[in-house]
N, C-alpha and C positions, 0 to 999 in steps of 0.2 A: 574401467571406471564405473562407479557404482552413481545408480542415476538418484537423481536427485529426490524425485516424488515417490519412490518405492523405501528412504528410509522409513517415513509415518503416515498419518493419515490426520487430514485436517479441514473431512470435508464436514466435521460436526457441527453445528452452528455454536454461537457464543452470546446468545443474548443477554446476559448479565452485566456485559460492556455497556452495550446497549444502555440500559439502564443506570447505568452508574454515570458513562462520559453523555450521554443523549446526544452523540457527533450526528451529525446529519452529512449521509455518504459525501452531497455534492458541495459541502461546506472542506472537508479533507481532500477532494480532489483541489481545488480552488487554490487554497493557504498552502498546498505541496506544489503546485504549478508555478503560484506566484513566489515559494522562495529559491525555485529553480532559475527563474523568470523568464519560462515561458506560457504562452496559455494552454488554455485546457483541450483545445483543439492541438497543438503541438505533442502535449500529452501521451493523444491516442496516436501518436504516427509512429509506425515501429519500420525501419530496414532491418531488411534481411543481413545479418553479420556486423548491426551495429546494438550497443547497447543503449537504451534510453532508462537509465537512473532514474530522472524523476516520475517515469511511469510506472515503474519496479517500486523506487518509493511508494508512492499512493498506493498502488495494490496491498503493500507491506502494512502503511500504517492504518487505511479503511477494513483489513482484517486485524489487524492487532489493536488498535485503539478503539476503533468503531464495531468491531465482531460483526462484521458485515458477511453473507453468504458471498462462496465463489463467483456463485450465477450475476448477483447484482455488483458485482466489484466489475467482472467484466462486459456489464454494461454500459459501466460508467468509461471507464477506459477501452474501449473498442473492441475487445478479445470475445469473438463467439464464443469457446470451448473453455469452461471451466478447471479445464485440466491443467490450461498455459497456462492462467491465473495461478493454481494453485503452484506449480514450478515457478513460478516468476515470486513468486510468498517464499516459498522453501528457499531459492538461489539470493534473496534480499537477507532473510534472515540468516542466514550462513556467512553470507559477505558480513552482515552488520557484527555478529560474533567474531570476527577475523581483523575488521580496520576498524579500529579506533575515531578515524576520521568521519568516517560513513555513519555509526554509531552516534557521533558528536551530530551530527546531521540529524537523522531520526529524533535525537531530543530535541533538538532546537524546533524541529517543527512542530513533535508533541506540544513542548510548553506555549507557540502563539496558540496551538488549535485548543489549549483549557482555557488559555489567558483571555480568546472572545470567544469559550463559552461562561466563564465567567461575566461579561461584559452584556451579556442577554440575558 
């Protein structure tokens, strides 16, 4: 099985996101927790051999909507090593390309996280 992090490399930063959406990291963790519904401390709980989606989320959409570094993605969500981060970005975006469902998900929280930054 071909590992996940060795297909690309995506430890380049994106600050043009940045600039364009102006998300602020702990406003995306927040709006992705709460359409989970759980908090943000929940969040960061990860078991061994369980999967936690809406933390997978947030890492996924604070580097794709927000172009947020690895470093500070996994500060926000608990992950010391930039590396999980970056595998838990690759293994979300692969899943979101595959289910339809997961996919529907990721926009629906895109459009509340434009709809209040529009609303500022």
């Amino acid at each position: 099985m071909e590992r996940v992090g060795k297909r690309r490399e995506i430890d380049g930063e994106q600050p043009e996101r940045r600039r364009v959406f102006g998300l602020e990291i702990d406003e995306i963790v927040e709006v992705t927790a709460k359409y989970y519904g759980v908090t943000i401390e929940q969040l960061g709980v990860k078991r061994r051999g369980e999967a936690n989606e809406a933390r997978a989320m947030a890492m996924y959409l604070c580097r794709r909507v927000g172009g947020y570094k690895l470093t500070e993605i996994g500060e926000v969500v608990g992950l010391k090593k930039y590396s999980s981060v970056s595998t838990g970005y690759l293994r979300m975006e692969e899943r979101i390309g595959r289910e339809r469902r997961l996919r529907q998900r990721a926009v629906r929280i895109e459009n509340q996280l434009l709809k209040s930054q529009e609303q500022t």
